[in-house]
C-alpha positions in Angstrom: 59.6 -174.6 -7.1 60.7 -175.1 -10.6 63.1 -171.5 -9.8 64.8 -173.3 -7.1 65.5 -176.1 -9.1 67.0 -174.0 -11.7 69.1 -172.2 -9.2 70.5 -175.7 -8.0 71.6 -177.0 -11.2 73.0 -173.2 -12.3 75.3 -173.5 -8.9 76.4 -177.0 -9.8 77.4 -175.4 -13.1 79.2 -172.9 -11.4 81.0 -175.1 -8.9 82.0 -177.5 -11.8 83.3 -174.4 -14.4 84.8 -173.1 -11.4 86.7 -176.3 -10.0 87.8 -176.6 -13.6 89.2 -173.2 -14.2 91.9 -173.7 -11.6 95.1 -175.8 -11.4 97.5 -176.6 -9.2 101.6 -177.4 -10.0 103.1 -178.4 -6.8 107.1 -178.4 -5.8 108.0 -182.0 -8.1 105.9 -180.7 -10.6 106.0 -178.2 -14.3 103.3 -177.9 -16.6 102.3 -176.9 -19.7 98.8 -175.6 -21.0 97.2 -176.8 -24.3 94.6 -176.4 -25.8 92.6 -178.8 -29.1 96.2 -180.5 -28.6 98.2 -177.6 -29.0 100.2 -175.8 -26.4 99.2 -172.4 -25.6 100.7 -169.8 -23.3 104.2 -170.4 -21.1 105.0 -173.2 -19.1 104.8 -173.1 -15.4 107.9 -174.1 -14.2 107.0 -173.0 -10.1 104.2 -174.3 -8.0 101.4 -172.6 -7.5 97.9 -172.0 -8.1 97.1 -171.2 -11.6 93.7 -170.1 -14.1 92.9 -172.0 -17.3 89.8 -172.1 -19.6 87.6 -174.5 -18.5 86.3 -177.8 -20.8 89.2 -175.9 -23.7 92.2 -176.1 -21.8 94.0 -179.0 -20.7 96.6 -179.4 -18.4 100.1 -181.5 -19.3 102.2 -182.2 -15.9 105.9 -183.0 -16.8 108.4 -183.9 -13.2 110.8 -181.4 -12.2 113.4 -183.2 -10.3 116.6 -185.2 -11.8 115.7 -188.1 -13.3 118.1 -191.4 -13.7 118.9 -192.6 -16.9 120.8 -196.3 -17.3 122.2 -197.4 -20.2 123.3 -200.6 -21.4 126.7 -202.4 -21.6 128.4 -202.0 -25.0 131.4 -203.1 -26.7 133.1 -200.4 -28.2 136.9 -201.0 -29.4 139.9 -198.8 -28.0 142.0 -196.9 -30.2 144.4 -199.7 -29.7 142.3 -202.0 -30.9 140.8 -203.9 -27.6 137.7 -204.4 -27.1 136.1 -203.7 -23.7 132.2 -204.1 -22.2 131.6 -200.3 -21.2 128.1 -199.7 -18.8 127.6 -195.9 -18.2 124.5 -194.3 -16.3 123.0 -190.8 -16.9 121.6 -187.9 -14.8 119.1 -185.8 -16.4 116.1 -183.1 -16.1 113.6 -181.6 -18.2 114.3 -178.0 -19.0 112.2 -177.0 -21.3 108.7 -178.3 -21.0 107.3 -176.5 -23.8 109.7 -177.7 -25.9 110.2 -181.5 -24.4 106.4 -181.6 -25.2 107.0 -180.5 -28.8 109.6 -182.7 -29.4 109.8 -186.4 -27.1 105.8 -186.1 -25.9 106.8 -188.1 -22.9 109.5 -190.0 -20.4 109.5 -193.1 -22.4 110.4 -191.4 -25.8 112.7 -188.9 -23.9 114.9 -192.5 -23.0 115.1 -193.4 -26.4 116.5 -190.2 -27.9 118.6 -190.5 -24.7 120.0 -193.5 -25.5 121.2 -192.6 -29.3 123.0 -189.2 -27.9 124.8 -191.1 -24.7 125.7 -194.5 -26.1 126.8 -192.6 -29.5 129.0 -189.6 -27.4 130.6 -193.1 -25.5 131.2 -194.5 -28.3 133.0 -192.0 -30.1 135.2 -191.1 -26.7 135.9 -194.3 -26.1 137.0 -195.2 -29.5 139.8 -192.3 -29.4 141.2 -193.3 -26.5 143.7 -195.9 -25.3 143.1 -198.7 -23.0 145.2 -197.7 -20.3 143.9 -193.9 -20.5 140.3 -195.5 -19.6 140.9 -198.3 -17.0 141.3 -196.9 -13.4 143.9 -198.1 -11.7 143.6 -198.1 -8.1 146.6 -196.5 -5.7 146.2 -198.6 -2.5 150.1 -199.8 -2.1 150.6 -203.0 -0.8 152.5 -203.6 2.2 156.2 -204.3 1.3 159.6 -205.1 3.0 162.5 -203.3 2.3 161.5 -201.9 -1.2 161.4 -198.6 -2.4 158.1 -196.7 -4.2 158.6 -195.6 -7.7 157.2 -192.6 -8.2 157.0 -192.8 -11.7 154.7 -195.2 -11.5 152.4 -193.4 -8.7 152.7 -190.4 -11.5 151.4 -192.7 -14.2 148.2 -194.0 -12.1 147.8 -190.2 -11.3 147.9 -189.4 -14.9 145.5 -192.9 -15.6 142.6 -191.2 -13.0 143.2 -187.6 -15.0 142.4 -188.9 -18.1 139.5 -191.1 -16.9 138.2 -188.0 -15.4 138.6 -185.9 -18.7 136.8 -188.9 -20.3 133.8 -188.2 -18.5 133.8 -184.1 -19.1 134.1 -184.5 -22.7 131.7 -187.6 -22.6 128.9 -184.8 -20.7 130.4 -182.1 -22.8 129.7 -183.7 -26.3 126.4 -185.0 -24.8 125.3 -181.6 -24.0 126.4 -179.9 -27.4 124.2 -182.2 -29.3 120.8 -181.8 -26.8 121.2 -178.6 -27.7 121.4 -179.2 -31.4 118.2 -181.4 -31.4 116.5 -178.5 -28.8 114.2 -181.3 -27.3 113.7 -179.6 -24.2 116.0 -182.2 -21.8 119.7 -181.7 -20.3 121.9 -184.0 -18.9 123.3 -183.5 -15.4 126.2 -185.8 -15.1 127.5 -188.7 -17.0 129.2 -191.6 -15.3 131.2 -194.9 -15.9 129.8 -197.5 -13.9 131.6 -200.5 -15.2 134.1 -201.4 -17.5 134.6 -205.3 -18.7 137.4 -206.9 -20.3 136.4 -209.4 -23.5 137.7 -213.0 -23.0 140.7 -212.5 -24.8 141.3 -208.9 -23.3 140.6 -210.8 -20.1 143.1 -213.7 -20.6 146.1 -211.6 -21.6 145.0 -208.8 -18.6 145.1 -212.0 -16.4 148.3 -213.6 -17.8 150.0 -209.9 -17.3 148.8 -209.5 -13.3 150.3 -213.0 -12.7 153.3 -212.1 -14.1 153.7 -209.0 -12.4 152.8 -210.8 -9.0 155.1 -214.0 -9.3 158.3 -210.8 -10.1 157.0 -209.6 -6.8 157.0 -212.7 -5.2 160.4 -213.7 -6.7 162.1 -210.5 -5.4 160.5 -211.1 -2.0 162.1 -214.6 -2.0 165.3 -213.7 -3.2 165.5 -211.3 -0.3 164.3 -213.9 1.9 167.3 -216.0 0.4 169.9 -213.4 0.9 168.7 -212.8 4.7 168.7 -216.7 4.8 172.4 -217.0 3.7 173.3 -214.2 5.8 172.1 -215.8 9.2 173.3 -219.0 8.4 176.6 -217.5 7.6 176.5 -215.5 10.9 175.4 -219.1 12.3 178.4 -221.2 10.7 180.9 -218.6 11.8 179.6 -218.1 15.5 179.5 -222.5 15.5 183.6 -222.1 14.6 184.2 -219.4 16.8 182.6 -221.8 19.9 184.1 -225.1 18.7 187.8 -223.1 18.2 187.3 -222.0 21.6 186.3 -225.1 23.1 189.2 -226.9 21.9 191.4 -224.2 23.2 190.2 -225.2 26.2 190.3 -228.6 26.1 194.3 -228.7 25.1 194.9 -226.5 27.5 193.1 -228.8 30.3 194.8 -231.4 28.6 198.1 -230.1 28.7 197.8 -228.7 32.2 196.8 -233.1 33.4 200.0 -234.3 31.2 202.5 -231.6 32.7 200.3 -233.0 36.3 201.2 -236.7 35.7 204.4 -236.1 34.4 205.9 -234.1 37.7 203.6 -237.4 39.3 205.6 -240.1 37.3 208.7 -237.9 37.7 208.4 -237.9 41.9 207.5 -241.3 41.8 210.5 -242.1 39.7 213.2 -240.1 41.8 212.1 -242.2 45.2 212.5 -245.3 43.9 213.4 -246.0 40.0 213.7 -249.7 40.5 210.5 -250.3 42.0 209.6 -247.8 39.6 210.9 -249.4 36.9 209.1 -252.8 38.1 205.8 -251.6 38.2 206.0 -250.3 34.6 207.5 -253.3 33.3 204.4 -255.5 34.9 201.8 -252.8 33.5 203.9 -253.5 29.8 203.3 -257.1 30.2 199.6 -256.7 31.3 198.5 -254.8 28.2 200.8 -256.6 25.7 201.2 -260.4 26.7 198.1 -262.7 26.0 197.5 -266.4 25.0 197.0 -265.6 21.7 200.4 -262.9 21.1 203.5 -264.9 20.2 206.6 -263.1 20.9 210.5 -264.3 19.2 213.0 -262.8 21.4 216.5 -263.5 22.2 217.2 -265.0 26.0 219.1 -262.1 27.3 216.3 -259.2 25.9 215.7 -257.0 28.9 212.1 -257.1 28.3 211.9 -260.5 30.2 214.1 -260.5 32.4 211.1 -260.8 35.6 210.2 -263.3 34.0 213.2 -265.1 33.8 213.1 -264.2 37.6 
């Protein structure tokens, strides 16, 4: 009986030293072996299954996959001397487990050295470099009418994106060279500018300079839109004399083709009978000129009464 029992507990050892003496490191995973606190042996950078001492040995798991670092926004002055808000963000693995072990312990400390070597390698890059060699300038063109695209400018904004992209290698390059001059086991993917801010007073003159660009823009426009104003009013003005000259063409003509009419009328009339003739117009003269209130002086033998002395 008491054999049995002794056989039961020796196979509960056995399962226990046993399920203790193995390990496993999956895909996401590296790991180091240490043992009374000190590493021992090669890390195990590949998944797998994996023999240790058992109770001595103890088993550090450290993740494999890119990991994100986020800095925050400082203000760091150009070499012009303007200061701008800069926020970058970090890429970064563990490549050395051993060493990362040795050297940062964990994620948390890893961050903090982190932070000295990115923030510092901005810094210094930053602080080298003018303000228009960092800012990105966009190249989306805005509709225009009847303007021309200077390509020295497009050149320039090409030249802007180069430098901003040259920024960011020697940023990751300098990064790099001094990881590898503390050799604390990390390395840092990619480095990247996600934002740049303008001060206030950076701000106000930026500001004060985009409104002054737009309201040349907007003066130019309107100055064409003057010029093609005066042109079609000119165009307008000239068509308006053209229509009126003609008009009164016309109208002389008409008018001169009634009077030559009513002149061969009066002459007809005149040629059958100019006393009768002569009558009527006299009566028509005193129609439209005598009235109660005209006073005429005339001698007695004025021709222009004799009907009425008839």
């Amino acid at each position: 009986m008491k054999l049995n029992s002794y056989m039961q507990i020796l196979f509960v050892a056995f399962i226990v030293i046993l399920s203790n003496a193995f390990y496993i490191v999956n895909e996401k995973e590296q790991a180091i072996v240490t043992q009374f606190g000190k590493p021992v042996g090669d890390a195990k950078i590949n998944s797998g299954l994996y023999l240790k001492i058992p109770f001595v040995q103890t088993i550090l798991k450290f993740d494999r996959r890119i990991l994100e670092w986020d800095g925050a926004a400082n203000e760091i002055p150009t070499k012009d001397n303007k200061y701008i808000f800069i926020d970058t963000f970090a890429r970064w693995k563990i490549s050395n487990p051993l060493q990362f072990y040795k050297s940062a312990k964990n994620e948390i400390l890893a961050q903090s050295r982190l932070d000295d070597v990115i923030d510092g390698a901005v810094r210094d890059e930053i602080s080298n470099r003018f303000m228009s060699e960092i800012i990105r300038s966009s190249k989306r063109k805005m509709e225009v009418y009847e303007t021309q695209v200077d390509n020295q400018s497009m050149e320039e904004e090409i030249l802007k994106e180069g430098a901003r992209k040259e920024i960011i290698v020697s940023i990751l390059n300098s990064v790099q060279q001094k990881l590898e001059e503390l050799n604390i086991g990390i390395s840092v993917v990619d480095v990247q500018i996600k934002r740049v801010s303008y001060n206030r007073q950076v701000q106000d003159k930026l500001f004060n300079r985009m409104i002054s660009e737009q309201n040349m823009i907007a003066e130019k426009y309107r100055a064409q839109g003057e010029g093609r104003k005066q042109e079609i009013l000119g165009k307008q003005i000239q068509k308006e004399k053209e229509l009126i000259s003609k008009a009164y063409l016309e109208s002389q003509e008409i008018i001169g083709r009634a009077d030559a009419k009513a002149m061969d009328v009066y002459a007809k009339a005149y040629s059958k009978d100019p006393e009768f003739y002569n009558y009527y117009k006299t009566l028509e003269t005193y129609k439209e000129t005598l009235d109660p209130s005209t006073l005429f002086i005339l001698s007695t033998n004025n021709k222009f009464l004799k009907f009425i002395e008839k």
